[in-house]
N, CA, C and O atoms as a printed pandas DataFrame, in Angstrom:
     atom_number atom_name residue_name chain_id  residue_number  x_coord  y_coord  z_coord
0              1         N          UNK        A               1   33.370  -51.738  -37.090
1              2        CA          UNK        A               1   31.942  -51.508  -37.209
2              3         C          UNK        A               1   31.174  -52.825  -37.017
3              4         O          UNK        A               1   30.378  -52.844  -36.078
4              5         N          UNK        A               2   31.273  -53.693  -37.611
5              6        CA          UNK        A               2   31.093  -55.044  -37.199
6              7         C          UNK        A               2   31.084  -55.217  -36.187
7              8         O          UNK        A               2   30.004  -55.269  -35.598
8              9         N          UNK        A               3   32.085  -55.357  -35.629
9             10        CA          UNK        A               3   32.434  -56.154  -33.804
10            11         C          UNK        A               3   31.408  -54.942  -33.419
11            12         O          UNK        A               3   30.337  -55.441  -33.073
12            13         N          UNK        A               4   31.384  -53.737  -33.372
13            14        CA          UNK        A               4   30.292  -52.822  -32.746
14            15         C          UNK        A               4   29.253  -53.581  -32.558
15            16         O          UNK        A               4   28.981  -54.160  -31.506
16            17         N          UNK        A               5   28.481  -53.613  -33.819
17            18        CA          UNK        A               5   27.375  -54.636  -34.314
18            19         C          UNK        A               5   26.839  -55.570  -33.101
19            20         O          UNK        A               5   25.981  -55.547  -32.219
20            21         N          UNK        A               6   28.139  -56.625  -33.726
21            22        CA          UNK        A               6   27.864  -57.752  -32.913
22            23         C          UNK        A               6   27.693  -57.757  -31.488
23            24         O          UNK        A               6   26.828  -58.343  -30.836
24            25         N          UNK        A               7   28.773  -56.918  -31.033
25            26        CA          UNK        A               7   28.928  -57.242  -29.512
26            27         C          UNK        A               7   27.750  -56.213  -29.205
27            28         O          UNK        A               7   27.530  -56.354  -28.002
28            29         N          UNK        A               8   26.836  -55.189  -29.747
29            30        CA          UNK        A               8   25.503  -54.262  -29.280
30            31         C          UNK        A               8   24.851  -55.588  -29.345
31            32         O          UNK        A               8   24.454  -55.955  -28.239
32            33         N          UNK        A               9   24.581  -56.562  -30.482
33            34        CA          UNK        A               9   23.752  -57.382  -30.559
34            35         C          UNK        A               9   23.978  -58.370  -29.086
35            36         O          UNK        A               9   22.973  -58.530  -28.393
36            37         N          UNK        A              10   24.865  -58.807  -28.778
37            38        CA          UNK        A              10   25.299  -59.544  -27.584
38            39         C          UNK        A              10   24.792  -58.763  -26.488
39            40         O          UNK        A              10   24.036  -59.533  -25.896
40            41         N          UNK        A              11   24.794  -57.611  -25.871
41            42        CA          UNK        A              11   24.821  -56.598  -24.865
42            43         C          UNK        A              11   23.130  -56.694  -25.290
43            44         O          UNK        A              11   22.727  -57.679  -24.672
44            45         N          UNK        A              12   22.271  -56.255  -25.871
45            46        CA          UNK        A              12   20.939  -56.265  -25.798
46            47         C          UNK        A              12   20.126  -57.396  -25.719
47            48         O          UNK        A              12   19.022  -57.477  -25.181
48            49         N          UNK        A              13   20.926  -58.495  -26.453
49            50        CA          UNK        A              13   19.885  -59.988  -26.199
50            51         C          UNK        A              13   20.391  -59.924  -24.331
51            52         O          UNK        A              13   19.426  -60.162  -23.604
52            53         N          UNK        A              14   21.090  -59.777  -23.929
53            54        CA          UNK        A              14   21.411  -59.715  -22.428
54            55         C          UNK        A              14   20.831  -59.225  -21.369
55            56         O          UNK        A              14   20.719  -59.664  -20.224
56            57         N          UNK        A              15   20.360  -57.961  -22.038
57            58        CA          UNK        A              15   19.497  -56.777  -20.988
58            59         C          UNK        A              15   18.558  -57.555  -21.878
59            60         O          UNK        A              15   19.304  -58.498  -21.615
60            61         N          UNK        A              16   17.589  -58.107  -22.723
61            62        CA          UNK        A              16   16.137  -58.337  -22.740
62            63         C          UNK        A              16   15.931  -59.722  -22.045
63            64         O          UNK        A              16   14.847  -60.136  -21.635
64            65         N          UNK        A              17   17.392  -60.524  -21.952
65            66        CA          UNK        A              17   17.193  -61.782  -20.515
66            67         C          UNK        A              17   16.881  -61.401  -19.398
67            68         O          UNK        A              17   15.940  -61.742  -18.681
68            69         N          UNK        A              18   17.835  -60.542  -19.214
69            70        CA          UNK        A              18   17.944  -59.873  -17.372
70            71         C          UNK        A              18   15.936  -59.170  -16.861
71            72         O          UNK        A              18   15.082  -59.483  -16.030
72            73         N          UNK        A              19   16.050  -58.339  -17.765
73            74        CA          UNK        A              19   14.809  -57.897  -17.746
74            75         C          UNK        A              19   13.182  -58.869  -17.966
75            76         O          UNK        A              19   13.203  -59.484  -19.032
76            77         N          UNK        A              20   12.495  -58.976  -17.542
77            78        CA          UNK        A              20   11.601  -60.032  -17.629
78            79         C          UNK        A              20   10.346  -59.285  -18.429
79            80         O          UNK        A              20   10.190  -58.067  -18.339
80            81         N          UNK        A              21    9.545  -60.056  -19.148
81            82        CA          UNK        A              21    8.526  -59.204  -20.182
82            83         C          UNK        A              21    8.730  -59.282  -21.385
83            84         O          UNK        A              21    9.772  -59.910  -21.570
84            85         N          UNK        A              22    8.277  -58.973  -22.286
85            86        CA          UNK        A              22    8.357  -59.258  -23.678
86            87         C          UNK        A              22    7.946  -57.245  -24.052
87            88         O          UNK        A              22    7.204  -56.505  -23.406
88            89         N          UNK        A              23    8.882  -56.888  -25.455
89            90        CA          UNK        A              23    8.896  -55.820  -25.517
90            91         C          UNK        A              23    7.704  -55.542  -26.838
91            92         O          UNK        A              23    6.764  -56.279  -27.133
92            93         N          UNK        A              24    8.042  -54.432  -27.392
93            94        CA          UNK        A              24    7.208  -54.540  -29.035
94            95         C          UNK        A              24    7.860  -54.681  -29.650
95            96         O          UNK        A              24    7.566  -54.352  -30.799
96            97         N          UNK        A              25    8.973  -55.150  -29.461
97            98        CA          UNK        A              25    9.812  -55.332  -30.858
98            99         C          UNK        A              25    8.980  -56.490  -31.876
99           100         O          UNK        A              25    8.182  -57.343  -31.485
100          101         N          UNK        A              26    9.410  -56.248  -33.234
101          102        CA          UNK        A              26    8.531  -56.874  -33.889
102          103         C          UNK        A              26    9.574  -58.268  -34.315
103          104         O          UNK        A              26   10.792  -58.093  -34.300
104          105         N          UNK        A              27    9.034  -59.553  -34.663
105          106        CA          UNK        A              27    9.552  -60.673  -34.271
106          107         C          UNK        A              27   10.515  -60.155  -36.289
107          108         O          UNK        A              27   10.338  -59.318  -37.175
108          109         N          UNK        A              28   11.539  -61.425  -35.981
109          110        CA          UNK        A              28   11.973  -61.458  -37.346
110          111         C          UNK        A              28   13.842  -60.862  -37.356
111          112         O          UNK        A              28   14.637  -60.975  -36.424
112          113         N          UNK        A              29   14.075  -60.294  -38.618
113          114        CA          UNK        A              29   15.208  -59.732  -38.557
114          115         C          UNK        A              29   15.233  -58.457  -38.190
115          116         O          UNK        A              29   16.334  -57.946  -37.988
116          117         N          UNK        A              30   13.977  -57.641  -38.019
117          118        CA          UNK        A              30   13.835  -56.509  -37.597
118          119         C          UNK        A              30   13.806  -56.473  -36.305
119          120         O          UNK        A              30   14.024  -55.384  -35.774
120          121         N          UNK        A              31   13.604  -57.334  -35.691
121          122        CA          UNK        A              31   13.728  -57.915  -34.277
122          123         C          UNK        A              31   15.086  -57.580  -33.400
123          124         O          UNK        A              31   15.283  -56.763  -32.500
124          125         N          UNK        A              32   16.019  -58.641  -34.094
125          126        CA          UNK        A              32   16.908  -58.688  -34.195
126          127         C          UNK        A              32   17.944  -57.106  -34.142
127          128         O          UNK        A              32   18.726  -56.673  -33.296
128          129         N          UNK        A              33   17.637  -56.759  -35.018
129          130        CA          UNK        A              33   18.412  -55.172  -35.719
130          131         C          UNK        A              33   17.790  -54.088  -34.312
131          132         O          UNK        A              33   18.441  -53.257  -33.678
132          133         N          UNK        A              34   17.003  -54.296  -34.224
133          134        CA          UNK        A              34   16.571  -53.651  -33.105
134          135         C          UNK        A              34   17.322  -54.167  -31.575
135          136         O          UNK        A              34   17.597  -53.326  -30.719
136          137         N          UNK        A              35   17.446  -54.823  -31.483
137          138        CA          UNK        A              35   18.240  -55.741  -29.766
138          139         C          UNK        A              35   19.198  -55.323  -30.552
139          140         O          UNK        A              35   18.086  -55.819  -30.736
140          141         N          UNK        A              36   20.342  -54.824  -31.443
141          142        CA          UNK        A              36   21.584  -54.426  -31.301
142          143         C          UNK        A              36   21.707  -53.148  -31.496
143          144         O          UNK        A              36   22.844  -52.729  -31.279
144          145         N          UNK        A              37   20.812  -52.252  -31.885
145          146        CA          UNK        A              37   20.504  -51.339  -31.306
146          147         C          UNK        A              37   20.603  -50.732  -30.103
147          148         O          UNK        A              37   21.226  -49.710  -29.814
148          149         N          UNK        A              38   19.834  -51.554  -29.312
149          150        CA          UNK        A              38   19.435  -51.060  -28.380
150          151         C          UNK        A              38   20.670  -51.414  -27.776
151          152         O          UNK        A              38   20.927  -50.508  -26.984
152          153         N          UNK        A              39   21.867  -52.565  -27.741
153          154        CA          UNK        A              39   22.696  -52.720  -27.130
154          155         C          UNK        A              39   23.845  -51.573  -27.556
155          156         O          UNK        A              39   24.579  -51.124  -26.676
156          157         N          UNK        A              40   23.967  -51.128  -28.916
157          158        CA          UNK        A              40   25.124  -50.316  -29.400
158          159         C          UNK        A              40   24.629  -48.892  -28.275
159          160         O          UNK        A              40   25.502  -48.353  -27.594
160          161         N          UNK        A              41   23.478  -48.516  -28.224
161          162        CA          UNK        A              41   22.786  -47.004  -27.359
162          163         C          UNK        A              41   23.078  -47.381  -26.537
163          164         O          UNK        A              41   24.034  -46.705  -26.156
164          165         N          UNK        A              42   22.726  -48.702  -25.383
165          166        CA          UNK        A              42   23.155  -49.488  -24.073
166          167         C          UNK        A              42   24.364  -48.882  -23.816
167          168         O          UNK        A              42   24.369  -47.929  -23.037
168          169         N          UNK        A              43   25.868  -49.427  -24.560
169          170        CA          UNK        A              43   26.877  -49.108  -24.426
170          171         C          UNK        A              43   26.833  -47.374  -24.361
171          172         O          UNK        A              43   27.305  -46.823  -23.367
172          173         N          UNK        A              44   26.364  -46.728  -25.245
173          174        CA          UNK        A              44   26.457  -45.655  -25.179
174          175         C          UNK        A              44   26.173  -44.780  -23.598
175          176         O          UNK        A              44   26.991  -44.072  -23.011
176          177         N          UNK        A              45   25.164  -45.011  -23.298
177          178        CA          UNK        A              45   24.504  -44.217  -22.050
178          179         C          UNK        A              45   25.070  -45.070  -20.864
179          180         O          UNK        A              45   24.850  -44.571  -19.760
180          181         N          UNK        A              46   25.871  -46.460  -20.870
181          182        CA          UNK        A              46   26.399  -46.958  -19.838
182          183         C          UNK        A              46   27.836  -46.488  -20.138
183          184         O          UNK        A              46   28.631  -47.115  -19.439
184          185         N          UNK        A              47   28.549  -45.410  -21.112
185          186        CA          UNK        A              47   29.680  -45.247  -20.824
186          187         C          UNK        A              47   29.477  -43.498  -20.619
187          188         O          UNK        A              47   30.505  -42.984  -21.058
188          189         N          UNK        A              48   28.838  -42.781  -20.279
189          190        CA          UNK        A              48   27.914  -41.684  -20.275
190          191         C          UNK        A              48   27.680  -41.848  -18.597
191          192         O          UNK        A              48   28.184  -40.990  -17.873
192          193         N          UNK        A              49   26.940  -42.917  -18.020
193          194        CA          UNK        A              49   26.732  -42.537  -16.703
194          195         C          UNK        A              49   28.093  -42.837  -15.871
195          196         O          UNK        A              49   28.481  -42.125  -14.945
196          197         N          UNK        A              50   28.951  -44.332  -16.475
197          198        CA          UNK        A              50   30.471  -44.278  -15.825
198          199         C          UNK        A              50   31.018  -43.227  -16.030
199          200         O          UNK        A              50   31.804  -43.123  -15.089
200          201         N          UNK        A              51   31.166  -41.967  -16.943
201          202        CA          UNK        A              51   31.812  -40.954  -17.068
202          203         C          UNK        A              51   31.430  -39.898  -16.035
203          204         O          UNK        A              51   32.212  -39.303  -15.294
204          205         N          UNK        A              52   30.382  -39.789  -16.087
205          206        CA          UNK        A              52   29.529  -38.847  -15.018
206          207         C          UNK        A              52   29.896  -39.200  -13.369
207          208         O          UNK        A              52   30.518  -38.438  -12.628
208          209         N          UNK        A              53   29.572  -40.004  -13.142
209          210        CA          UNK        A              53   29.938  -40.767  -11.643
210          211         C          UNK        A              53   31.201  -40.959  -11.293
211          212         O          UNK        A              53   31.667  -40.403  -10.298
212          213         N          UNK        A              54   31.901  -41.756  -12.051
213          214        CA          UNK        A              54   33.589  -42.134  -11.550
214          215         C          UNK        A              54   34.665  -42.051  -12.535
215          216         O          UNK        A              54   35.798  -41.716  -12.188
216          217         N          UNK        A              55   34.318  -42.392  -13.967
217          218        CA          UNK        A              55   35.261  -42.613  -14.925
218          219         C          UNK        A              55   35.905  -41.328  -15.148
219          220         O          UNK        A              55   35.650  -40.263  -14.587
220          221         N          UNK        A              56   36.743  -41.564  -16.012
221          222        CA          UNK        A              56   37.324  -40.311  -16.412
222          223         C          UNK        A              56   36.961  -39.812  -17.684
223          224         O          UNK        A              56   35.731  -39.754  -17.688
224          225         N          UNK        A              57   37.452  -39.391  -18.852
225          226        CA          UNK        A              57   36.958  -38.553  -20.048
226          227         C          UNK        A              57   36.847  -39.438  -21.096
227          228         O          UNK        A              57   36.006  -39.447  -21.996
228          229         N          UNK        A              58   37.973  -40.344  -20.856
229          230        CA          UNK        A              58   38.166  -41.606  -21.912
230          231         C          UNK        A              58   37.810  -42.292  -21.884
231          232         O          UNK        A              58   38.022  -43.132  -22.758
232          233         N          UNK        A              59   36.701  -42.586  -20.530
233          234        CA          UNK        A              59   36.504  -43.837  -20.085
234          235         C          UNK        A              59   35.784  -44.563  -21.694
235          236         O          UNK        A              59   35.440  -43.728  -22.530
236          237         N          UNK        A              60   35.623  -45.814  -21.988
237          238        CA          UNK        A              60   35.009  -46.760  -23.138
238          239         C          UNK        A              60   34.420  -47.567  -22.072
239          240         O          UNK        A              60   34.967  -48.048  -21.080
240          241         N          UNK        A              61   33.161  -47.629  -22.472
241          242        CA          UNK        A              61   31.808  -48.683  -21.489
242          243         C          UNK        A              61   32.486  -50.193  -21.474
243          244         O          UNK        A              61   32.641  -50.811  -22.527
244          245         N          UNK        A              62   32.833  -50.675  -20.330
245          246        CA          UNK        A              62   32.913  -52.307  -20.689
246          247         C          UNK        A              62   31.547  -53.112  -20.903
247          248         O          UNK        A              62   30.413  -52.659  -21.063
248          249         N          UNK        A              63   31.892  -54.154  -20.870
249          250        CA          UNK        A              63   30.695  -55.049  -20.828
250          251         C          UNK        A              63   29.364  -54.953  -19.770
251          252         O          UNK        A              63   28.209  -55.307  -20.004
252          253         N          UNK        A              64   29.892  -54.386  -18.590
253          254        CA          UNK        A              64   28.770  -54.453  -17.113
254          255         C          UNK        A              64   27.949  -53.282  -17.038
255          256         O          UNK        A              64   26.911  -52.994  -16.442
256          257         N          UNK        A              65   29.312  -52.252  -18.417
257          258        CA          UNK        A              65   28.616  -50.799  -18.108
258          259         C          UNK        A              65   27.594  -51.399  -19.145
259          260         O          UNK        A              65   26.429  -51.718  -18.905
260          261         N          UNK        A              66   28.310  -51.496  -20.432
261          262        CA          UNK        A              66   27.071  -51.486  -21.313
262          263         C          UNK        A              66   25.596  -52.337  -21.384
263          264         O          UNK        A              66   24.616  -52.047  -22.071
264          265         N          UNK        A              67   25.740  -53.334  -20.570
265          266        CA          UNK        A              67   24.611  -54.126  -20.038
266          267         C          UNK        A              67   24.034  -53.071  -19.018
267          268         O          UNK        A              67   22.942  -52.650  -19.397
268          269         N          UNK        A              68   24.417  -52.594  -17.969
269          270        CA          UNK        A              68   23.628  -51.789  -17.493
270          271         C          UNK        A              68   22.856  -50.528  -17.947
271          272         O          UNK        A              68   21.784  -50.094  -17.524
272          273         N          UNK        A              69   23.807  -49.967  -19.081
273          274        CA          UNK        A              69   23.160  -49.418  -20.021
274          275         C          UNK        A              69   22.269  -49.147  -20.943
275          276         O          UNK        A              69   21.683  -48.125  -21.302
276          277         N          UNK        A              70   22.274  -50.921  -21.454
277          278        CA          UNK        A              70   21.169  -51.141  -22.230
278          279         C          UNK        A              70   19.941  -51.829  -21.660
279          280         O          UNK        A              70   19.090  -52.225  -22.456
280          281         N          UNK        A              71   19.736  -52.045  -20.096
281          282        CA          UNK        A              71   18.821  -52.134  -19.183
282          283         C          UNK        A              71   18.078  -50.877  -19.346
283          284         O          UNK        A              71   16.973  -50.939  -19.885
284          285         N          UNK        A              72   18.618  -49.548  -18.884
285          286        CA          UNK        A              72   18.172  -48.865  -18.775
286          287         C          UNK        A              72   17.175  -48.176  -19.557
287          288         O          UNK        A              72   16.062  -47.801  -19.191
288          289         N          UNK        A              73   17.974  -48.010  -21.191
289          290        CA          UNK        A              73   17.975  -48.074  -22.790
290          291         C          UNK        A              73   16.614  -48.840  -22.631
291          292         O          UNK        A              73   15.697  -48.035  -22.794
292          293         N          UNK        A              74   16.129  -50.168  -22.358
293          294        CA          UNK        A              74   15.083  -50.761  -21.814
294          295         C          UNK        A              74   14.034  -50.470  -21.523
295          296         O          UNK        A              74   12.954  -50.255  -22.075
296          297         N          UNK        A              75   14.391  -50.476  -20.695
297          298        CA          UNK        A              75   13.519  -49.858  -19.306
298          299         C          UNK        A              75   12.649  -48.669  -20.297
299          300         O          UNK        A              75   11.518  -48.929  -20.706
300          301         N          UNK        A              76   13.311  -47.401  -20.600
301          302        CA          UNK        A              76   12.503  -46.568  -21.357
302          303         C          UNK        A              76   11.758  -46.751  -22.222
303          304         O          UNK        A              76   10.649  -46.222  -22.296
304          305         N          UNK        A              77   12.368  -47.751  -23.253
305          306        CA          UNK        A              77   11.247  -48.183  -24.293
306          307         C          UNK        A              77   10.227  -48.937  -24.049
307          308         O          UNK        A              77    9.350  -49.120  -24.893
308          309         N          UNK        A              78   10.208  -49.547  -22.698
309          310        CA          UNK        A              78    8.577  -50.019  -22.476
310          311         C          UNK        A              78    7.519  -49.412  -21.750
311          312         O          UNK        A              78    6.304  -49.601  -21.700
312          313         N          UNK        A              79    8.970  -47.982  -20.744
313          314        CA          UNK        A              79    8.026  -46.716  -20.457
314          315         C          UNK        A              79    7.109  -46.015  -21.667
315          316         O          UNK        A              79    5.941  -45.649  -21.534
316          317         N          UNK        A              80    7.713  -45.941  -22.571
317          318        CA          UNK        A              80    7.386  -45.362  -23.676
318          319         C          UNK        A              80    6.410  -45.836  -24.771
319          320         O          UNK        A              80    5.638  -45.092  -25.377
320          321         N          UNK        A              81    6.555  -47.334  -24.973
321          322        CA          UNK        A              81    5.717  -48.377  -25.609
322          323         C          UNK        A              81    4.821  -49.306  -25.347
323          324         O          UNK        A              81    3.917  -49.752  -26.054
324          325         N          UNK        A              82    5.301  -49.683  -23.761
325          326        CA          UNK        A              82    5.055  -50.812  -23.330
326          327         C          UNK        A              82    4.965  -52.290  -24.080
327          328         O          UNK        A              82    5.157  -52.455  -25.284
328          329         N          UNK        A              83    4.745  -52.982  -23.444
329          330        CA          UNK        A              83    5.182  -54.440  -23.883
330          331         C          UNK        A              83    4.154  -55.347  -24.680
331          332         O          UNK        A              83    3.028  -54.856  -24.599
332          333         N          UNK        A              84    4.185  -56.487  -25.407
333          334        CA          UNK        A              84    3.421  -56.904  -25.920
334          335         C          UNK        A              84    2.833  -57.783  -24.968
335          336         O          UNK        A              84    3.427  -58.455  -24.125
336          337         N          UNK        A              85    1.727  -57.721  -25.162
337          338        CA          UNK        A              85    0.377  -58.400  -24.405
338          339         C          UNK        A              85    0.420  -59.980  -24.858
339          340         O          UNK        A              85   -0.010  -60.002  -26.011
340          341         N          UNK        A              86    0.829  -61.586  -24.347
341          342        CA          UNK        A              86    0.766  -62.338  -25.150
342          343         C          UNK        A              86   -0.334  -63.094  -24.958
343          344         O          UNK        A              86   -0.527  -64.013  -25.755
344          345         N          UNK        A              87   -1.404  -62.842  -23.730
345          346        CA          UNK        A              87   -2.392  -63.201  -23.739
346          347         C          UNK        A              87   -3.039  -62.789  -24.238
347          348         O          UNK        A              87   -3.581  -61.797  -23.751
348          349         N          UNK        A              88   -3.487  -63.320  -25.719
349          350        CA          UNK        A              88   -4.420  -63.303  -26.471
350          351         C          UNK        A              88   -5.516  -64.278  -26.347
351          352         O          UNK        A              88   -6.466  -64.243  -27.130
């Protein structure tokens, strides 16, 4: 459960590099808890579309799936939220 954790936390600070923009996540440890989130779901829906396309039943998301995953994972929540404005 841990290593889950961690390595979602690794996989989402990754997709919010790759991706350019700033999200709403709110700054802090809630911040935080949120980018591994979004990386643990990442993994999820990047071992979901390898299953669908090529993998087989067992397939487990590697690292490229779950980064692409949690791009995507992304991508929606700023469809959905959009991003913080930092020009204030």
């Amino acid at each position: 459960m841990i290593g889950q954790i961690i390595g979602g936390l690794i996989v989402g600070v990754i997709a919010r590099l790759i991706m350019p923009g700033k999200e709403v996540f709110p700054d802090g440890i809630v911040g935080w808890i949120l980018t591994a989130v979004l990386g643990i779901v990442g993994a999820v829906v990047g071992g979901f579309v390898a299953r669908a396309l090529w993998a087989g039943e067992n397939y487990a998301a590697g690292w490229i799936m779950s980064i692409l995953g949690a791009i995507i994972v992304l991508f929606i929540v700023r469809l959905l939220f959009g991003t913080k404005n930092t020009m204030a």
